[in-house]
N, C-alpha and C positions, 0 to 999 in steps of 0.2 A: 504494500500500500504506500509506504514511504518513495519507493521508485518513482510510482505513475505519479505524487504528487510533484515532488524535484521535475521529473519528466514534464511534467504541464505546465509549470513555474517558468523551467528553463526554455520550452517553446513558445511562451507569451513574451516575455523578456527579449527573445533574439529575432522573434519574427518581423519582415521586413517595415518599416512605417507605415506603406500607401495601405497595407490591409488596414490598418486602424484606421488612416485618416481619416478628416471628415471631410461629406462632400459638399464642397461651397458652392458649386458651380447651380446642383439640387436646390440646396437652402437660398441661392439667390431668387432662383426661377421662384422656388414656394412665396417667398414676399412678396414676388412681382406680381406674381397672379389674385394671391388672397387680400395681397393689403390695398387691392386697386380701391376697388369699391367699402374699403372700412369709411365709418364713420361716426364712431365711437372708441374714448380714447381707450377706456379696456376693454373695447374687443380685437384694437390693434395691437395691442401689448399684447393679447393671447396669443392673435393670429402672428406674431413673430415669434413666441415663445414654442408654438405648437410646430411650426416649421425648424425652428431648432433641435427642440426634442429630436423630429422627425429626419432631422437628415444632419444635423452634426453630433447627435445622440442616440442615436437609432439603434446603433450594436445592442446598446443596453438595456434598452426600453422590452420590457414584459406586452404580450400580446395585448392584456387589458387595458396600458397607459398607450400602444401606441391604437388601439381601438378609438379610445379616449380623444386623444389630440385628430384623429383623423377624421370625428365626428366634428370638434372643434374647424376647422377648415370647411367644412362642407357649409355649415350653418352659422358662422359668425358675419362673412363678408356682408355687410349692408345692412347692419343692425346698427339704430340710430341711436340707442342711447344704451349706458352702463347696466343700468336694472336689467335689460333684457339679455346682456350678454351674461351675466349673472345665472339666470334661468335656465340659458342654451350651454352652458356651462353645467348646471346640474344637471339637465336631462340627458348630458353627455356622459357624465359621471354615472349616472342609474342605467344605461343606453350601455357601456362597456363592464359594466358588471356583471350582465347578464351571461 
């Protein structure tokens, strides 16, 4: 057991950068698309946050967070005020739980 652990240590440690990296080029396109039509100031804060998560965080994101942020994108763009992004924000939350 001590083997494969060292083993899996030593191949995360030495493997090349570009596998990890993140992709900016993704995370650019996501802004440009989602943040055209915001119009509210936290649902632009999500929709850059969810596009973060989703593509310079992505390796790490569990199926239910990136469920989560992918509903966020779908239903934030063109939400005019904070309360509602609040809401589409919860039914997000309940929406990736399932």
């Amino acid at each position: 057991m001590k083997y494969s652990t060292y083993a899996l240590l030593a191949m995360m440690t030495l493997s090349p950068l570009p596998a990890v990296a993140f992709d900016t080029q993704q995370y650019d396109e996501c802004v440009l698309q989602y943040l055209r039509n915001a119009k509210s100031g936290q649902a632009s804060d999500m929709i850059v946050n969810a596009c973060r998560k989703l593509y310079k965080e992505g390796a790490f994101l569990q199926s239910a967070e990136r469920t989560y942020q992918a509903c966020l994108l779908q239903n934030l763009p063109g939400v005019e005020n904070d309360q509602a992004a609040q809401y589409i924000a919860a039914a997000c939350q309940r929406r990736s739980q399932q």
